[in-house]
C-alpha positions as CSV (number, residue, x, y, z in Angstrom):
1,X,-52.4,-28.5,-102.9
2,X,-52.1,-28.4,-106.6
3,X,-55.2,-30.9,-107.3
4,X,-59.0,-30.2,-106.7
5,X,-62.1,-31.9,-108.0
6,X,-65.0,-29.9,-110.0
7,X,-68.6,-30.3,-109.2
8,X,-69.0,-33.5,-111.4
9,X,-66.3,-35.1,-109.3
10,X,-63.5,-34.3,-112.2
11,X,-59.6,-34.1,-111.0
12,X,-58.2,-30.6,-112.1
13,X,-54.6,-28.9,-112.0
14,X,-54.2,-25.9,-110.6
15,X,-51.9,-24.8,-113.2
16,X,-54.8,-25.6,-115.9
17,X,-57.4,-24.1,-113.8
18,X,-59.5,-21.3,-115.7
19,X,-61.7,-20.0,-112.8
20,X,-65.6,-19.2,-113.9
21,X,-68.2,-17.5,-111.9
22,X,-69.7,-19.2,-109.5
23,X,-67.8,-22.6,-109.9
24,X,-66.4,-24.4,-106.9
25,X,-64.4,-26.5,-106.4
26,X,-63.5,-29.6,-103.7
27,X,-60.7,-31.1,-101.6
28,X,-60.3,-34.7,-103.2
29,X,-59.8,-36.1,-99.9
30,X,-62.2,-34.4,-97.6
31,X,-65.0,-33.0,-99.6
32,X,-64.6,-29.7,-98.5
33,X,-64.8,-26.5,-100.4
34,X,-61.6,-25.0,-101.6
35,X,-60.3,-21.8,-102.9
36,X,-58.0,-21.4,-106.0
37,X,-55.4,-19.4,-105.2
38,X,-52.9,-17.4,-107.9
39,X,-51.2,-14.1,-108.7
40,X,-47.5,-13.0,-109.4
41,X,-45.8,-14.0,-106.4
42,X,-47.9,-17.4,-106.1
43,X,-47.7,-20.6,-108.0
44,X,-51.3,-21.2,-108.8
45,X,-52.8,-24.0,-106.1
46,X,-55.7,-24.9,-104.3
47,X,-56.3,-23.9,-100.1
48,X,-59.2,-25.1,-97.8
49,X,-61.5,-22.5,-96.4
50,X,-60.9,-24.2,-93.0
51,X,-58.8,-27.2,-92.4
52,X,-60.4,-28.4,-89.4
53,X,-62.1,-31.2,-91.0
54,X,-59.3,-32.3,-93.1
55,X,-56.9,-35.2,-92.7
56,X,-55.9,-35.7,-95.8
57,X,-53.5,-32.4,-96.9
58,X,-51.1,-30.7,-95.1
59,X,-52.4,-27.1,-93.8
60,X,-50.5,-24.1,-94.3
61,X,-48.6,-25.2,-98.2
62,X,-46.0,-23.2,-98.9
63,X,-45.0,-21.9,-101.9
64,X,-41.5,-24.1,-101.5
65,X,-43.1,-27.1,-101.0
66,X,-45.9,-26.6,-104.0
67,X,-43.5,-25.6,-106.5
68,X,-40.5,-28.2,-105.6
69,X,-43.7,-30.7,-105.9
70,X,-44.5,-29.5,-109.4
71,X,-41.1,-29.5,-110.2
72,X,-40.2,-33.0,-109.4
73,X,-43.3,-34.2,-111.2
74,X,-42.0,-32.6,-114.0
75,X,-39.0,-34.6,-113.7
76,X,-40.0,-38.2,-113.1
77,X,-41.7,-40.7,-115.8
78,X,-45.2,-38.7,-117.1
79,X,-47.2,-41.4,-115.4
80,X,-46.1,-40.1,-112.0
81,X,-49.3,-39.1,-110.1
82,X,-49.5,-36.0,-108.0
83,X,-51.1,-36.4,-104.3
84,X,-52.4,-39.4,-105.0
85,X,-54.4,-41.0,-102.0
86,X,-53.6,-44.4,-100.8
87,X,-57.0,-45.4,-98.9
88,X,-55.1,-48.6,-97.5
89,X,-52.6,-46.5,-96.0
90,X,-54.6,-43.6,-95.5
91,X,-51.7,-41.2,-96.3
92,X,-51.4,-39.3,-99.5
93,X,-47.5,-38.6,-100.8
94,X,-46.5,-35.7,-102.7
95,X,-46.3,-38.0,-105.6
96,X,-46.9,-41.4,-106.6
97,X,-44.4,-43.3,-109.3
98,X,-45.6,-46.8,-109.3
99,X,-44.4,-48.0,-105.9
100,X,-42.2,-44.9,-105.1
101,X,-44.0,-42.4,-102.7
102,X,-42.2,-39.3,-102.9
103,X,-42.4,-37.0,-99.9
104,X,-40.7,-33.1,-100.6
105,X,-40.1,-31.8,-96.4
106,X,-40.0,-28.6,-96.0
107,X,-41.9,-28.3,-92.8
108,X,-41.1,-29.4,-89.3
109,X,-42.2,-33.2,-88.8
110,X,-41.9,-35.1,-85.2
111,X,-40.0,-38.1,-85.4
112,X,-42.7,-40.3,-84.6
113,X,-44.7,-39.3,-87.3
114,X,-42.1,-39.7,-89.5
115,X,-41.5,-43.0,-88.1
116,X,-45.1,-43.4,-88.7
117,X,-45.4,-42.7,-92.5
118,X,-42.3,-44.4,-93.2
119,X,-43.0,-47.3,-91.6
120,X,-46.6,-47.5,-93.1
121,X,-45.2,-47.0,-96.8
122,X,-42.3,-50.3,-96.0
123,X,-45.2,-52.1,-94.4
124,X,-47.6,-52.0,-97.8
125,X,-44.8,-52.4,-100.2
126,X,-43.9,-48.7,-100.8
127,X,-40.2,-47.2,-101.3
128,X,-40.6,-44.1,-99.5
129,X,-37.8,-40.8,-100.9
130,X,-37.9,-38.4,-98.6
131,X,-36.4,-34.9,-100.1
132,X,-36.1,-32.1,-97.7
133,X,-36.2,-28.3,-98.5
134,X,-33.7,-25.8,-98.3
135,X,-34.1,-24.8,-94.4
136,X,-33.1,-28.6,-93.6
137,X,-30.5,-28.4,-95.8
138,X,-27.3,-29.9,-93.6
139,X,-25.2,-27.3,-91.7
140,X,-22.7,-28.0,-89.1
141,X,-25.2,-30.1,-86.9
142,X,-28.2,-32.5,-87.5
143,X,-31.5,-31.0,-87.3
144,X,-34.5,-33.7,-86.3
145,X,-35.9,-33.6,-89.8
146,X,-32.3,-34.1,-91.9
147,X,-31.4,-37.0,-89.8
148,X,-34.3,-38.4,-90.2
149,X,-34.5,-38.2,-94.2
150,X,-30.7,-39.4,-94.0
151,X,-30.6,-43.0,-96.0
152,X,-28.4,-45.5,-96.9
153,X,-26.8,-45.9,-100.8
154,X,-24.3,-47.9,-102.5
155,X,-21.3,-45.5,-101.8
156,X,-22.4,-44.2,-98.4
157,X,-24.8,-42.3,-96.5
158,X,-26.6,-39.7,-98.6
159,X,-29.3,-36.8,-98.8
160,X,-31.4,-35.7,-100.9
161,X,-32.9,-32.1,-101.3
162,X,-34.6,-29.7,-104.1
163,X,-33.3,-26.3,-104.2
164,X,-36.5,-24.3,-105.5
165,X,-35.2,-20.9,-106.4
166,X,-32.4,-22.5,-108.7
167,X,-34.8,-25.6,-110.0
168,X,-31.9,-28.0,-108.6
169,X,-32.0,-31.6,-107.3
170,X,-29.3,-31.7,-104.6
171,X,-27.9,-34.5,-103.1
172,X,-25.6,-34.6,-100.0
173,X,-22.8,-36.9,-99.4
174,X,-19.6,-38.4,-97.9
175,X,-20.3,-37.2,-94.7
176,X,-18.3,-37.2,-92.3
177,X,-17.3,-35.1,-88.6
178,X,-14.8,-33.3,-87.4
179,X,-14.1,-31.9,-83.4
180,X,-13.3,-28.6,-84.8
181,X,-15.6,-28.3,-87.4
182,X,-18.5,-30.1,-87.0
183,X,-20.3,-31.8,-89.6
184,X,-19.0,-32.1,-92.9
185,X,-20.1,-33.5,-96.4
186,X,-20.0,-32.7,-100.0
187,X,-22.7,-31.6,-102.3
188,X,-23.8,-32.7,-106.1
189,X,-26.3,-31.0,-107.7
190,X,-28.4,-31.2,-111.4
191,X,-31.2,-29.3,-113.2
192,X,-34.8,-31.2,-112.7
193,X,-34.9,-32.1,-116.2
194,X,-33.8,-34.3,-118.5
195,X,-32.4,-37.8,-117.2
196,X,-32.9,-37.6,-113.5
197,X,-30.0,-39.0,-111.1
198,X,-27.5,-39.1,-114.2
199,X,-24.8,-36.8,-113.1
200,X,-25.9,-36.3,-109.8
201,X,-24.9,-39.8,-109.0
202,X,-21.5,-40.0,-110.8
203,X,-20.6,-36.8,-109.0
204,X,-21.4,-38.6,-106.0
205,X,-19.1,-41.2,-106.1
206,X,-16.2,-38.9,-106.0
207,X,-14.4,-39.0,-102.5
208,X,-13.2,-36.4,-100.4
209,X,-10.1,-35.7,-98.7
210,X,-10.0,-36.1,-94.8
211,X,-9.6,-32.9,-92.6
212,X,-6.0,-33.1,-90.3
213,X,-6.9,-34.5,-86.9
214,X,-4.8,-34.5,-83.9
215,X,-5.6,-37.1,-81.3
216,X,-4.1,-35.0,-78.2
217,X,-6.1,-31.8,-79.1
218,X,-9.4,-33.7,-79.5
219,X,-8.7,-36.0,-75.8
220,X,-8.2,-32.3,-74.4
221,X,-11.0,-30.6,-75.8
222,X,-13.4,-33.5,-74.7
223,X,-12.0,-32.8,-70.9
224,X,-12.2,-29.2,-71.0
225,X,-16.0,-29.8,-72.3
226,X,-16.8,-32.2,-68.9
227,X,-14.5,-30.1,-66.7
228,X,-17.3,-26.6,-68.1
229,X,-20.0,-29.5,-67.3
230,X,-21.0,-29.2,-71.1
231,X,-25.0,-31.0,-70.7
232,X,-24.5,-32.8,-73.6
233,X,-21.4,-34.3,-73.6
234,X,-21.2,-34.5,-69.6
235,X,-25.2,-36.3,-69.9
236,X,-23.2,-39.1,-71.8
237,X,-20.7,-39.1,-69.4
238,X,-23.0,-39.7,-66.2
239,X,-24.5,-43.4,-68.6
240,X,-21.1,-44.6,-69.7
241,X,-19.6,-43.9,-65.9
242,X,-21.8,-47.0,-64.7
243,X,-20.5,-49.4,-67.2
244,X,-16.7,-48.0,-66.2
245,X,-16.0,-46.1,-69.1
246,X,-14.6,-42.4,-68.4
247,X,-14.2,-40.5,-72.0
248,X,-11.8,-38.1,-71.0
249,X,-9.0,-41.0,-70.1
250,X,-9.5,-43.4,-72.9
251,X,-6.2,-44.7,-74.9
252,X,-5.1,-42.4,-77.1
253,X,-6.5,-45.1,-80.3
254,X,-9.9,-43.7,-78.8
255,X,-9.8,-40.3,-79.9
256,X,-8.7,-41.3,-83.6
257,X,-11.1,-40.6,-86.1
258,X,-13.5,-43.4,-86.9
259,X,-15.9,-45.2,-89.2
260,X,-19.2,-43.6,-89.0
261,X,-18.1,-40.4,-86.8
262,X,-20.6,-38.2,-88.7
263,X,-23.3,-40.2,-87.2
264,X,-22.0,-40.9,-83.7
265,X,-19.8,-37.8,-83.1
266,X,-18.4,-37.7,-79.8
267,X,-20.9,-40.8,-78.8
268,X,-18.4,-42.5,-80.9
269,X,-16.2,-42.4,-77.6
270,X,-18.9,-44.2,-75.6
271,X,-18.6,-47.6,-78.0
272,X,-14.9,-47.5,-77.5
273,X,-15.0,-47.0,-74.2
274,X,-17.2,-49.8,-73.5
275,X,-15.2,-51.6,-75.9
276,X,-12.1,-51.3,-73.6
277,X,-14.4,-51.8,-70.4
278,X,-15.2,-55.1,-71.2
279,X,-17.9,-55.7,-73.5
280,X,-16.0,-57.9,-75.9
281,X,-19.3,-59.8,-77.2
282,X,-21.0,-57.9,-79.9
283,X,-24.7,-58.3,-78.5
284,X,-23.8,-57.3,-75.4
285,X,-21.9,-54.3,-76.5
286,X,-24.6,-53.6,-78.1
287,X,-27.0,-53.8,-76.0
288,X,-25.6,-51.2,-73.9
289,X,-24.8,-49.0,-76.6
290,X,-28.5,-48.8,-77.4
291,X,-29.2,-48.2,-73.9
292,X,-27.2,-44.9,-73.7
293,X,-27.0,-43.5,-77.2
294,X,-29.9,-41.9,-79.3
295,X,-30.3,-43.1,-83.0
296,X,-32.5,-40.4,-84.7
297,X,-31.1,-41.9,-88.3
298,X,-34.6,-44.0,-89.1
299,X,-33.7,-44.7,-92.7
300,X,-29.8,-46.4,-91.4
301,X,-29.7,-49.9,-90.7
302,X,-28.1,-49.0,-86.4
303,X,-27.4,-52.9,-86.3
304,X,-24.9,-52.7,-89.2
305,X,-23.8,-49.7,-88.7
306,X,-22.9,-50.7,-84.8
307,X,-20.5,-54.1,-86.2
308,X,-18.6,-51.9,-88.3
309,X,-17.7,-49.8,-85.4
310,X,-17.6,-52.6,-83.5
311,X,-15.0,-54.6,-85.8
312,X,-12.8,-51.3,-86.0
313,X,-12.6,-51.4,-82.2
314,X,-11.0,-55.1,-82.4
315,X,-8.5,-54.1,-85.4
316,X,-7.4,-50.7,-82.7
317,X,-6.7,-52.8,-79.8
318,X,-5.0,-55.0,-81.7
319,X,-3.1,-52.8,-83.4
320,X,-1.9,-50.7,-80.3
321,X,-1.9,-54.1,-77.8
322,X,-2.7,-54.1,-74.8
323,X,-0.4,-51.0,-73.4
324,X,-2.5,-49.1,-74.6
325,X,-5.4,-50.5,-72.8
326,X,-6.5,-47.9,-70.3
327,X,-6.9,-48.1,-66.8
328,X,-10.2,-47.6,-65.5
């Protein structure tokens, strides 16, 4: 952590810190004693002697997550606070601008305590932004912790990380999934100085080309992958066989690419296929959507997200009629 108290009960920066003999120093939110900590490889900061007693700070910094903190105080308004403690929340963000609570992830985090904090922040009138480091940085699949930091914006889904060792903001976007490929987006990036979210956002706003597709190739790789008994795919098989839907004989309109495949993936062929099954009512399609597909995106609104899809699946059938309705 990068804030202690002194013996009178005084807040002190680590990166001001002149250690004297014999001075101690405290955690602000437990009491306990804590140890300033500094050399060449180290950004200076402040560590419990044991952590056992402490609720209030994370155990185990490191030096990613105490210098991306320092860094993005640096870059927001100079009233930002750092670790500030919010005793009606009990939870202490990285940093505090007015009603933004700024959290910098670079550790692991269960989804239910990130469901926890979040919801905790919305509940009292906080906007949480959730940054995550570099090693949840997006690669070809979703890690727990990226698609839970995943959030809505204006243009489209987005991301937002801090690359430490070049002093970067970095913001992920237009994402989007392909069968060969996997997951796919674009990056923008900006020095944290200077007017925050200026070019970064511009950048942004640029859209990418689509990658080729070819609807035969993907219907046969999704039936090779159930005829190997792949666990994933054939696990969504097993729930979408009792509602009637088989995803390696949909119409040929179901293995076009889609709204919202980077989220969905191949469950993208379970809402089509109980599309064509006979759910034609949007709360009962649905409801059995919800039922057999996951939705680790806590910061996307599933509901809206779900008619879009939804609507697409009306313009495809009646676009492609109903010969090309398949057979179950």
């Amino acid at each position: 952590m990068l804030l202690a108290n002194d013996a009178q009960g005084q807040l002190i920066l680590a990166d001001r810190f002149q250690k004297k003999n014999g001075e101690k120093c405290f955690c602000p939110g437990c009491q306990g004693e804590v140890i300033f900590k500094c050399g060449p490889q180290k950004i200076p900061h402040f560590a419990h002697r044991s952590m056992q007693e402490c609720q209030h700070f994370s155990e185990g910094e490191t030096a990613e997550h105490l210098l991306g903190k320092h860094l993005l105080q640096q870059a927001l308004p100079v009233d930002t606070q750092l670790e500030a403690y919010l005793p009606e929340l009990a939870q202490r963000p990285d940093l505090l601008w007015r009603k933004l609570a700024v959290e910098f992830q670079c550790s692991t985090l269960s989804r239910t305590r990130f469901a926890e904090r979040t919801s905790n922040y919305l509940a009292h009138g906080y906007t949480p932004w959730w940054l995550v480091g570099q090693q949840f940085f997006p690669q070809k699949h979703w890690r727990q912790v990226t698609s839970c930091c995943l959030q809505e914006a204006p243009f489209g889904l987005v991301l937002w990380g801090v690359e430490v060792a070049k002093r970067k903001l970095v913001l992920f976007h237009s994402f989007d999934w392909h069968y060969q490929k996997g997951l796919l987006f674009e990056t923008s990036s900006q020095t944290l100085q200077g007017q925050l979210f200026g070019e970064i956002l511009s950048l942004a706003k640029i859209a990418s080309k689509p990658c080729a597709w070819s609807v035969s190739d993907y219907q046969l790789r999704i039936q090779e992958k159930l005829n190997r008994k792949e666990k994933g795919l054939l696990l969504l098989q097993a729930q979408s066989y009792l509602h009637g839907v088989n995803l390696g004989a949909l119409p040929s309109w179901g293995y076009a690419p889609g709204c919202h495949q980077a989220l969905l993936q191949e469950g993208l062929l379970v809402l089509r296929g109980l599309y064509l099954a006979g759910f034609r009512e949007f709360d009962c399609w649905y409801e059995k959507s919800c039922q057999i597909l996951d939705w680790p995106y806590f910061l996307v609104n599933r509901r809206r997200i779900y008619q879009e899809i939804f609507a697409e699946c009306v313009l495809l059938t009646e676009r492609f009629g109903s010969e090309e309705t398949r057979k179950f």
